[in-house]
C-alpha positions in Angstrom: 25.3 -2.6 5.3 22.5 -0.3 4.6 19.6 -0.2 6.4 16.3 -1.9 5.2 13.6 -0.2 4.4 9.9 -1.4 3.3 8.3 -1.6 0.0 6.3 0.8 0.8 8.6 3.4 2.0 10.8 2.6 -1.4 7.9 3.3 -3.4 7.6 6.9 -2.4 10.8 7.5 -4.4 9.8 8.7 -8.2 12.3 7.7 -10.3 11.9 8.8 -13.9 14.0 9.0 -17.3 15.4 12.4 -18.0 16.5 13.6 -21.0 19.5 16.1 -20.7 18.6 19.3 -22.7 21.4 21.7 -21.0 24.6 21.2 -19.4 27.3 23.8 -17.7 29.5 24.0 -15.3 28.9 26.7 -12.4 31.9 28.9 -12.3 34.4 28.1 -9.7 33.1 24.8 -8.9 33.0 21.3 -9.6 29.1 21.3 -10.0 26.9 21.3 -13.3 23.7 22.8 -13.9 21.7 20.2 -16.1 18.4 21.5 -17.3 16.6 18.0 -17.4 13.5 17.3 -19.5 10.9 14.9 -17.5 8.3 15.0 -20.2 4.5 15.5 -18.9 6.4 16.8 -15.4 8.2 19.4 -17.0 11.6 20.4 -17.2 13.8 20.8 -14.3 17.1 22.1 -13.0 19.3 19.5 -11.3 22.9 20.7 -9.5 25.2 17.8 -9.4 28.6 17.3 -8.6 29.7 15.6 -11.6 31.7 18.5 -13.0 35.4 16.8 -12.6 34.4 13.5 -14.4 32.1 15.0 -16.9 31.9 17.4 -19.5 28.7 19.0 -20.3 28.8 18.7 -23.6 28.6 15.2 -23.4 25.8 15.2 -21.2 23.4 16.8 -23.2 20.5 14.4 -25.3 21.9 11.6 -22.5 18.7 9.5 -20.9 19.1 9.7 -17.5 17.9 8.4 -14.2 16.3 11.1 -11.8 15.0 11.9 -8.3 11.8 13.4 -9.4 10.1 13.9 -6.3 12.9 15.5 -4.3 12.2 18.2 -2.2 14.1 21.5 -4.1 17.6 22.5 -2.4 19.3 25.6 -2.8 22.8 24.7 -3.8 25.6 27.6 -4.5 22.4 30.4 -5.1 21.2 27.8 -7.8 17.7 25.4 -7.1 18.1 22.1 -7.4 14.8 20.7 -8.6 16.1 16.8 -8.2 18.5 14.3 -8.2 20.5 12.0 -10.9 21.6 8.8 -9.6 25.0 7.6 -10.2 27.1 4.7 -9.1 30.4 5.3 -7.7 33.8 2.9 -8.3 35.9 2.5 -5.3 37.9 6.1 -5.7 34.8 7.4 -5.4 34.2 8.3 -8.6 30.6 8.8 -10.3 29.1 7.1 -12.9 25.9 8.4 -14.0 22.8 5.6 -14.4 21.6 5.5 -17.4 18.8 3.4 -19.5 18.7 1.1 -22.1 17.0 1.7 -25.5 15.4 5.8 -25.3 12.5 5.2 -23.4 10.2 9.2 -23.5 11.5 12.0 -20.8 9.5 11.4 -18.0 9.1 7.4 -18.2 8.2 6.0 -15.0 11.0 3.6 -13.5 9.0 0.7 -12.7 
């Protein structure tokens, strides 16, 4: 089991839609570059290690969940600027949270 945390801790996470405007794979890995649109925040470049279950082609115009507030990270000479959230089966395998309906880039997860 996880441990708790308090609401207030939770809320410092900013989770907002994202709308995928840019997908690729980074060249000898299994990580995509995803240049994310977060509407009034901008739009962001997110490394993820999705690239052996998804193609970036069909990632791109997808509504996604995302980190927003996550400190950058330099990952492989490439800044990551947040974080998708995913769910992962028992093989470990990733699949990406989405939303329901097509709520604007940058919609608050409330």
């Amino acid at each position: 089991m996880s441990s708790e945390i308090t609401i207030d801790e939770f809320m410092k996470v900013d989770l907002r839609v994202g709308l995928v405007k840019e997908a690729e794979v980074i060249t000898g890995t299994k990580l995509v570059r995803l240049l994310v649109d977060l509407g009034e925040l901008g739009e962001r470049q997110i490394i993820a290690g999705i690239g052996e279950y998804y193609k970036p082609e069909d990632l791109i115009g997808r509504r996604i969940i995302v980190v927003a507030n996550l400190k950058p990270k330099k990952i492989r000479g490439y800044v990551s600027q947040g974080m998708l959230l995913a769910a992962e089966d028992r093989s470990g395998r990733p699949y990406i949270l989405t939303v329901d309906g097509e709520p604007e880039p940058g919609a608050k997860i409330v």
